[in-house]
C-alpha positions as CSV (number, residue, x, y, z in Angstrom):
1,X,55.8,38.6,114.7
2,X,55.6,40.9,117.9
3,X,57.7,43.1,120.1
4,X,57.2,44.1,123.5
5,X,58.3,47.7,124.2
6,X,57.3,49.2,127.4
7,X,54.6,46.7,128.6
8,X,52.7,47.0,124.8
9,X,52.7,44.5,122.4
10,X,53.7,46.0,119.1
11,X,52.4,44.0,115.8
12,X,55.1,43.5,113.1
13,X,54.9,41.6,109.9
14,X,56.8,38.5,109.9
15,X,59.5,40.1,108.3
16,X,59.8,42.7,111.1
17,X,58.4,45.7,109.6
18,X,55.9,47.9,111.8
19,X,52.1,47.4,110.7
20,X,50.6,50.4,112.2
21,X,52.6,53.2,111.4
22,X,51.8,55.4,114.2
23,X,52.8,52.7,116.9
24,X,56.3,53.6,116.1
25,X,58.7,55.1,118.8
26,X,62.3,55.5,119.4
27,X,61.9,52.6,122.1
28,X,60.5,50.0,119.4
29,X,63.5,51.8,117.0
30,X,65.7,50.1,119.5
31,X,63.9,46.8,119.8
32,X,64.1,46.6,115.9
33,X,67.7,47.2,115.4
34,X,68.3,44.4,118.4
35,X,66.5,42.5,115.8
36,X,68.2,43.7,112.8
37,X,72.0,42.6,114.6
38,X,72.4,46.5,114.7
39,X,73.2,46.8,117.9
40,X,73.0,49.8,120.5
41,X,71.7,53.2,118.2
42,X,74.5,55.9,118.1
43,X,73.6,59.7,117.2
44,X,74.7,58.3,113.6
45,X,72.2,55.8,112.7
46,X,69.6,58.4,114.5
47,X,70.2,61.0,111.8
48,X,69.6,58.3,109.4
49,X,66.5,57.5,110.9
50,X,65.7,61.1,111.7
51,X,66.1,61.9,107.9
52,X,64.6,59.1,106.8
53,X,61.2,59.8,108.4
54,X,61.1,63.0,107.6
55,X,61.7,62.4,103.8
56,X,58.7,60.0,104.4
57,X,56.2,62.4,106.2
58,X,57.4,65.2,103.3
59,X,56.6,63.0,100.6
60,X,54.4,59.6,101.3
61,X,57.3,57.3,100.2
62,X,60.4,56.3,101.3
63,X,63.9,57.6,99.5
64,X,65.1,55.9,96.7
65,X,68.8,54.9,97.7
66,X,70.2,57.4,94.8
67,X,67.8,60.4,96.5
68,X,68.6,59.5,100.3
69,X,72.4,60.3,99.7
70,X,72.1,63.0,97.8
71,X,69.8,63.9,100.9
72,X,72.6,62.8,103.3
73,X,75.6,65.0,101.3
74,X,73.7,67.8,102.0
75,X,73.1,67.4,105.3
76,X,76.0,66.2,106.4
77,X,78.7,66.1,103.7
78,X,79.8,63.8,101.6
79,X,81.7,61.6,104.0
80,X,77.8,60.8,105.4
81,X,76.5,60.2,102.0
82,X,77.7,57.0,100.2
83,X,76.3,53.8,100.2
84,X,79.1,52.4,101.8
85,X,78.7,54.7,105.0
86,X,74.9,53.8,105.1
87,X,75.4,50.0,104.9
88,X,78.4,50.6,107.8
89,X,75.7,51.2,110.0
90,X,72.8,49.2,108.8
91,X,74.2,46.0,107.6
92,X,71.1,45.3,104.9
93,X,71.4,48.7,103.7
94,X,68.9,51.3,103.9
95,X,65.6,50.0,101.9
96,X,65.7,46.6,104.2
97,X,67.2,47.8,107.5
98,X,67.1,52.0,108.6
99,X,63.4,52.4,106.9
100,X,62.7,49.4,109.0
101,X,64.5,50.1,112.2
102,X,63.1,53.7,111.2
103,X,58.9,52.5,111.5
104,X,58.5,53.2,107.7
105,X,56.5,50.9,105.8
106,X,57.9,48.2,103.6
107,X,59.0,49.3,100.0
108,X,57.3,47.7,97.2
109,X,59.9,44.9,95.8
110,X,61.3,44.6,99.1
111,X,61.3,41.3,101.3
């Protein structure tokens, strides 16, 4: 699988997640979530992403779901935190759909 942002051909697995980490962008962000039915990104989803990648470059994984709101709550409060409010904005939740929208790589166990 492939995506075209900006005149380069970006290689993606065939279950859309990035292959080469460091070819990530918020350009291909949006290209993936077109993919992933998201939609157009709002400054929501973005601190999703935002926090997401930085949990990854801080620690070499991605969050656990359990860590990542506990993460959210005290960022942003507790009406940001819950699973509920996460899967509002990525419909396949945040291990299948804002680490992939997000350029992370794919978590083990995941499809």
């Amino acid at each position: 699988m492939q995506a075209e942002v900006n005149g380069k051909v970006i290689e993606l697995s065939e279950a859309g997640w990035l292959l080469n980490l460091d070819e990530w962008n918020e350009d291909l962000a949006a290209e993936v979530a077109i993919n992933e039915k998201i939609g157009e990104l709002s400054q929501e989803h973005w601190d999703i992403i935002n926090l997401a990648r930085e949990y990854f470059q801080d620690n070499g994984k991605v969050a656990e779901p359990r860590a990542f709101s506990k993460l959210m709550k005290q960022k942003f409060g507790k009406d940001r935190s819950d699973q509920k409010y996460i899967y509002s904005l990525f419909p396949t939740g945040l291990i299948k759909c804002a680490n992939k929208v997000a350029g992370l790589p794919r978590p083990k166990g995941c499809s």
